[in-house]
C-alpha positions as CSV (number, residue, x, y, z in Angstrom):
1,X,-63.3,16.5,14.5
2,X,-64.7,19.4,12.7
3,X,-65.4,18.9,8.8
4,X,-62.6,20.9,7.0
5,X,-64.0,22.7,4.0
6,X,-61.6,20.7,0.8
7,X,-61.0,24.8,-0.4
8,X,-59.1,25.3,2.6
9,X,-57.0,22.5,2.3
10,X,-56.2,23.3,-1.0
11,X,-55.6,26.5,-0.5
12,X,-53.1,26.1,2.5
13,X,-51.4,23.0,0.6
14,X,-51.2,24.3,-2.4
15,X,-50.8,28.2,-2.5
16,X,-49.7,28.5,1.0
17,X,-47.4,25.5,0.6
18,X,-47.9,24.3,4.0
19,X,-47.3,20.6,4.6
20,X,-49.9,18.1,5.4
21,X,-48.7,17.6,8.8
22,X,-48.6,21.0,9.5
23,X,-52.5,21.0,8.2
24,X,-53.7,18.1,10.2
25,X,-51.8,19.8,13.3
26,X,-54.3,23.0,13.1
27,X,-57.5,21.1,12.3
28,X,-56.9,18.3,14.8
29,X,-57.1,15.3,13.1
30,X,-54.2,12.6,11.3
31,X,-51.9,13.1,8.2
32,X,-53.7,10.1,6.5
33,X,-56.8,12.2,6.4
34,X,-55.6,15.3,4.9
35,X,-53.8,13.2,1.9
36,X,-56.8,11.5,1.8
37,X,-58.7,14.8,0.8
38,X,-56.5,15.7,-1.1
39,X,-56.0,12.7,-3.7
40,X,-59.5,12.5,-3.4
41,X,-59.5,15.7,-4.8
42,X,-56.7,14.6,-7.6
43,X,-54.3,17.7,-6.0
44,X,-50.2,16.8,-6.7
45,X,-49.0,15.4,-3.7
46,X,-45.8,16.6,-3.1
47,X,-42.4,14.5,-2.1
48,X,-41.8,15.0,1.9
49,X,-40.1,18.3,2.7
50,X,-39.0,19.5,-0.6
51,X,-41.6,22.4,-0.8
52,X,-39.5,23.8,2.4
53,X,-36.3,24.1,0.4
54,X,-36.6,27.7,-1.3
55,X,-33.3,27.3,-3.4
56,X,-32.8,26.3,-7.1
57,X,-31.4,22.9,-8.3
58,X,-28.7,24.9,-10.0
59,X,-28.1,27.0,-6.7
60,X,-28.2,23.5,-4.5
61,X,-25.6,21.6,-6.9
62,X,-23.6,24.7,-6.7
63,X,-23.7,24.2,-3.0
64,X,-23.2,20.0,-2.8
65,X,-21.1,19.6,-5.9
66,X,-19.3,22.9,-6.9
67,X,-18.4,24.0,-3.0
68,X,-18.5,20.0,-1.6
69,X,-20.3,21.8,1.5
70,X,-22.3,18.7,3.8
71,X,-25.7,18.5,3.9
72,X,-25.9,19.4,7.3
73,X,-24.0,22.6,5.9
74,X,-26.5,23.5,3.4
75,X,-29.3,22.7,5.8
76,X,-28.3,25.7,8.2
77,X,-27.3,27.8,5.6
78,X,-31.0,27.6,3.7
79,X,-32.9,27.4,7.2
80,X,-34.4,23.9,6.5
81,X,-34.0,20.2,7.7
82,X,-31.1,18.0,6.8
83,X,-33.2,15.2,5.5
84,X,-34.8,17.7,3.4
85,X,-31.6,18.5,1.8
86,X,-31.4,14.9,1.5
87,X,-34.4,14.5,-0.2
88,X,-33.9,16.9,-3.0
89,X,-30.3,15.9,-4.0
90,X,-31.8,12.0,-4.0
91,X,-34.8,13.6,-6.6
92,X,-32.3,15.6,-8.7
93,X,-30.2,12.9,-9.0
94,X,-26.8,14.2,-7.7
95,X,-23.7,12.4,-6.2
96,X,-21.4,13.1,-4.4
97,X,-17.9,10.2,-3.3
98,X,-18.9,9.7,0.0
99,X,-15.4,10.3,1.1
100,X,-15.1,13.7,-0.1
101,X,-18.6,15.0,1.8
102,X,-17.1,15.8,5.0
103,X,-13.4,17.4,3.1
104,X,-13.1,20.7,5.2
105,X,-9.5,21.7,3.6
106,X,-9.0,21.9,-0.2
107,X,-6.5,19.5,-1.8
108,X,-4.7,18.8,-4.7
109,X,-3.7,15.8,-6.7
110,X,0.0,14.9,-6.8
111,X,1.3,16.5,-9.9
112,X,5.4,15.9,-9.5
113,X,7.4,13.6,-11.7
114,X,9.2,10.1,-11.3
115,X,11.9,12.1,-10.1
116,X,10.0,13.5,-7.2
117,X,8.0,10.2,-6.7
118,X,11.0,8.4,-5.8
119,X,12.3,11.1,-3.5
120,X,9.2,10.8,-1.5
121,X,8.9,7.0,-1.8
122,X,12.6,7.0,-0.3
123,X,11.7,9.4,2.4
124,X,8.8,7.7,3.3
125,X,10.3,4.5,3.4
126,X,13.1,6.0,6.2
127,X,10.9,8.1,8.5
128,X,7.0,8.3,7.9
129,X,3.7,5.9,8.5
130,X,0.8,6.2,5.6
131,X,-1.9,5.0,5.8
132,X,-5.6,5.4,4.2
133,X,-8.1,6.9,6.9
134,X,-10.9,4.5,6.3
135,X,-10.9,1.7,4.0
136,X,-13.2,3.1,1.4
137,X,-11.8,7.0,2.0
138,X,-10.1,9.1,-0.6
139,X,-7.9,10.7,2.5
140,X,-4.3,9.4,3.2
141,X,-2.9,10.2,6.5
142,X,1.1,10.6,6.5
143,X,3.0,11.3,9.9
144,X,5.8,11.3,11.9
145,X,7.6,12.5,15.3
146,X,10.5,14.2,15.5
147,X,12.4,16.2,17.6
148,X,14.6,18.0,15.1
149,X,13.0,21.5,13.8
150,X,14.7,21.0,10.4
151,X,12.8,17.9,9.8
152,X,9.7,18.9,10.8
153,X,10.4,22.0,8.2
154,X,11.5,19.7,5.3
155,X,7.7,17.0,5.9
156,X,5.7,20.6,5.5
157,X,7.1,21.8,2.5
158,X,6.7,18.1,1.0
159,X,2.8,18.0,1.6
160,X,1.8,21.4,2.6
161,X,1.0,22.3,-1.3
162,X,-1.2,19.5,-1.5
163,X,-3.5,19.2,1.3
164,X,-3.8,20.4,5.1
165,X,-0.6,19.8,7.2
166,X,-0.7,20.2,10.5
167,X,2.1,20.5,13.7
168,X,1.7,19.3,17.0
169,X,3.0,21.1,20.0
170,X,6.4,20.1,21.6
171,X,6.2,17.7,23.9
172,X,9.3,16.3,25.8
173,X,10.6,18.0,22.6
174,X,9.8,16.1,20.1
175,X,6.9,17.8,18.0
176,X,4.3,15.1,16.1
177,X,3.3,16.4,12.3
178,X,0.4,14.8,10.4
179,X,-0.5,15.7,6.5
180,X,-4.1,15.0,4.8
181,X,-3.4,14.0,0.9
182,X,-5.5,12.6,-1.3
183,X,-5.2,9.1,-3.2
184,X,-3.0,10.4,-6.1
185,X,-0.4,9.7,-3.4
186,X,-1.4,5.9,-3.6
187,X,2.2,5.2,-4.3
188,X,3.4,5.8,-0.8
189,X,1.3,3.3,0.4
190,X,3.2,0.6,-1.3
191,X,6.1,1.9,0.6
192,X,8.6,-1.3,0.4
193,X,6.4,-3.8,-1.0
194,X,6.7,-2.3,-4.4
195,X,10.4,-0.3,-5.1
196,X,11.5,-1.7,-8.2
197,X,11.1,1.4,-10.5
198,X,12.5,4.0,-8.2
199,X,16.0,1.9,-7.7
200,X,15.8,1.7,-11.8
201,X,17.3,4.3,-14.3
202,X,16.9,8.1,-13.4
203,X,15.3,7.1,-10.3
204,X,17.7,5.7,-8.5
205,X,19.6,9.1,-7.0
206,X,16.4,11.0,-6.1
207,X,15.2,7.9,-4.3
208,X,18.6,7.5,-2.4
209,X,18.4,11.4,-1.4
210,X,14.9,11.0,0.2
211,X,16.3,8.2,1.9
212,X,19.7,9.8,2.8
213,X,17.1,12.8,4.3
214,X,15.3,10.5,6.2
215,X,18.4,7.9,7.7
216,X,21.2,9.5,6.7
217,X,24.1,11.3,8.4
218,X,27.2,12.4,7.0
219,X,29.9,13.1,9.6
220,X,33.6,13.9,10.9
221,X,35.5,10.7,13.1
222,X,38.8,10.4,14.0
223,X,39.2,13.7,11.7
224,X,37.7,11.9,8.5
225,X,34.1,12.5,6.5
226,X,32.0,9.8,6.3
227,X,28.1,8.8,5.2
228,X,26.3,6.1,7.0
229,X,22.6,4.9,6.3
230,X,21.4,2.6,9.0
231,X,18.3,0.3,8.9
232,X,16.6,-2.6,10.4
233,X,16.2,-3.5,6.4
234,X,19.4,-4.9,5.1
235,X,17.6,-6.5,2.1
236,X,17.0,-3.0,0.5
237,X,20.5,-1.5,1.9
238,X,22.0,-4.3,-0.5
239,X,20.3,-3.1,-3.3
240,X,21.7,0.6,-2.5
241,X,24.6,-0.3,-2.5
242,X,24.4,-2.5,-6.1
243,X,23.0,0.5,-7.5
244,X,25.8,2.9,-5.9
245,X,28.4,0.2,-7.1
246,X,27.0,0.4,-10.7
247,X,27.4,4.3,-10.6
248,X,31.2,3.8,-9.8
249,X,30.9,4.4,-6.3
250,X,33.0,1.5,-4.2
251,X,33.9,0.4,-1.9
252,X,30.5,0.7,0.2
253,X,30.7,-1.6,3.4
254,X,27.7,-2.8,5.2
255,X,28.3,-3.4,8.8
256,X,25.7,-5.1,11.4
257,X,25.3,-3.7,14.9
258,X,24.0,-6.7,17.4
259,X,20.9,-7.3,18.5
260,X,20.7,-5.4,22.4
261,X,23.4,-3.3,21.2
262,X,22.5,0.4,23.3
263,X,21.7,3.1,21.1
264,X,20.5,6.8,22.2
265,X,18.4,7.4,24.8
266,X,18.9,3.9,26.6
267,X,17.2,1.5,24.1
268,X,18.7,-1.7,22.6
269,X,18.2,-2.7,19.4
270,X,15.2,-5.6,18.9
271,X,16.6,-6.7,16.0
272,X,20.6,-6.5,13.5
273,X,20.9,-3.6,13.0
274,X,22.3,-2.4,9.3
275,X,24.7,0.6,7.8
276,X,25.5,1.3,4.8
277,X,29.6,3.3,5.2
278,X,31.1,5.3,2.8
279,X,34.5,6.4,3.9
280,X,37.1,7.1,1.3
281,X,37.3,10.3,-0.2
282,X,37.5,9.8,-3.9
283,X,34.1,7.9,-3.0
284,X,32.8,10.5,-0.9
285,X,33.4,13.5,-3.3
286,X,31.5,11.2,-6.2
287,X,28.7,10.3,-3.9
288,X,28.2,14.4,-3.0
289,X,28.4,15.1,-6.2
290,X,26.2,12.9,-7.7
291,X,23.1,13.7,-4.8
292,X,24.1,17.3,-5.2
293,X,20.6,18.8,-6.2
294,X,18.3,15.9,-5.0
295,X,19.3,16.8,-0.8
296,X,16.5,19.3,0.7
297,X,17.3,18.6,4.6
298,X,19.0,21.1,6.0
299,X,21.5,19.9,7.9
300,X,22.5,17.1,5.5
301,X,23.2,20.1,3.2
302,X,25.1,21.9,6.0
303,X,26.8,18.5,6.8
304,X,28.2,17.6,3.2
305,X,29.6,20.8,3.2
306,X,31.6,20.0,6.4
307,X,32.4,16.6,5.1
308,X,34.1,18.5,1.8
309,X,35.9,20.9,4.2
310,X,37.3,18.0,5.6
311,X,38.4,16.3,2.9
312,X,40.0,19.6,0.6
313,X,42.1,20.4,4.4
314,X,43.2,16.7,4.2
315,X,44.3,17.0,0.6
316,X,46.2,20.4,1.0
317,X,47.9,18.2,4.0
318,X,48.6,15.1,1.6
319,X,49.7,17.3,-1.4
């Protein structure tokens, strides 16, 4: 190994910023030596690959904090390593939830009211999984299948202000839609185990709407209206109908469907199966009237205004 004059490897360290790899590479010998030289010469050795990234600290938090881009991101953006990235967020300090570092879509916290709480609580409770993705993530997932277009319509316009929602192509036409929330939404993932406060006070009809949207039907037999809720869960169909029988609305019957009995498309039932009946029409036109507002499906809409159809003809019949 030829003796490197100390000049020169100041010179390229230093003013030409080259590393000490990169130095020991053209003269042919180790790493070790050139740091040697140059401590021995009391030069400030740099920290590994920082020198390479040619971008402010203000302009790098912009990046990792104020645009949440990855590090792999800002790597190919500046023209530089990742772990150099790395390296200078660790020195300046900056953090980042580790959950939110690979975020592609932007998202917003849940900013409704009780009111709209318990409308989704309901809803979610009748017809969509939640879950977290990841136990220490920020990022619930919420999905469901369906094969009705109105449904599919009324899940996106639930979540689609709030983070990415996206829909699945038909297949055997049902369509599969999942939405990307963040953990403001927390309260979903209680789902059943915590309900007390949206069966309470002003919460009570929202919650029963998202629920009616979700199980509901409303419907003409043997040329009468009726609602129906069915569920596997008779525990919280009795407290429906306390509530509804508190808010004048009686008489609500609850009938069981066996176990095995067939349902569409061939299956049996695995377990009693539960609905909540309204029938009369005094109790009918109080139960449409007091949901009013709080329905967003389509079709239930469309269907209460059948079911009142059906009850004005059969009043102008009665007198």
């Amino acid at each position: 190994m030829k003796q490197i004059p100390l000049w020169k490897v100041l010179y390229l360290y230093s003013n030409k910023k080259m590393s000490s790899s990169k130095i020991a590479e053209k003269y042919g010998c180790c790493k070790a030596t050139i740091l040697k030289r140059l401590r021995a010469a009391n030069a400030e050795i740099r920290e590994a690959g920082v020198a390479r990234l040619e971008t402010s600290d203000d302009a790098l938090k912009a990046l990792y904090i104020g645009k949440k881009l990855s590090t792999r991101k800002i790597a190919a953006l500046l023209g530089c390593g990742r772990a150099t990235v790395h390296r200078k967020i660790a020195r300046m300090g900056l953090a980042r939830d580790a959950s939110d570092s690979h975020l592609k879509y932007a998202r917003k916290p849940f900013l409704g009211n009780e009111a709209e709480k318990a409308y989704l609580l309901g809803f979610a409770i009748g017809d969509l999984r939640v879950r977290k993705v990841g136990h220490a993530s920020k990022t619930i997932k919420i999905d469901c299948g369906s094969t009705k277009y109105e449904q599919i319509e009324l899940i996106r316009s639930m979540f689609s202000d709030y983070g990415r929602v996206w829909v699945g192509k038909p297949r055997s036409g049902k369509r599969q839609i999942e939405a990307f929330v963040d953990d403001s939404f927390g309260f979903l993932l209680e789902g059943r185990k915590k309900i007390d406060w949206a069966l309470r006070g002003d919460c009570f009809v929202p919650f029963l709407a998202g629920f009616t949207d979700a199980e509901g039907s409303i419907f003409i037999t043997n040329g009468k209206a009726a609602f129906s809720i069915g569920n596997y869960d008779r525990e919280l169909l009795e407290l429906l109908k306390d509530g509804l029988i508190k808010r004048g609305i009686e008489p609500v019957y609850l009938y069981r469907a066996r176990k095995k009995y067939p349902i569409a498309g061939g299956y049996r039932q695995r377990q009693h199966y539960w609905h909540l009946i309204i029938s009369r029409k005094e109790q009918l036109l109080k139960l449409f009237n007091m949901l009013g507002s709080h329905i967003r499906h389509k079709k239930r809409k469309d269907d209460i205004q059948e079911a009142l159809k059906n009850i004005a003809l059969r009043n102008s019949k009665n007198g």
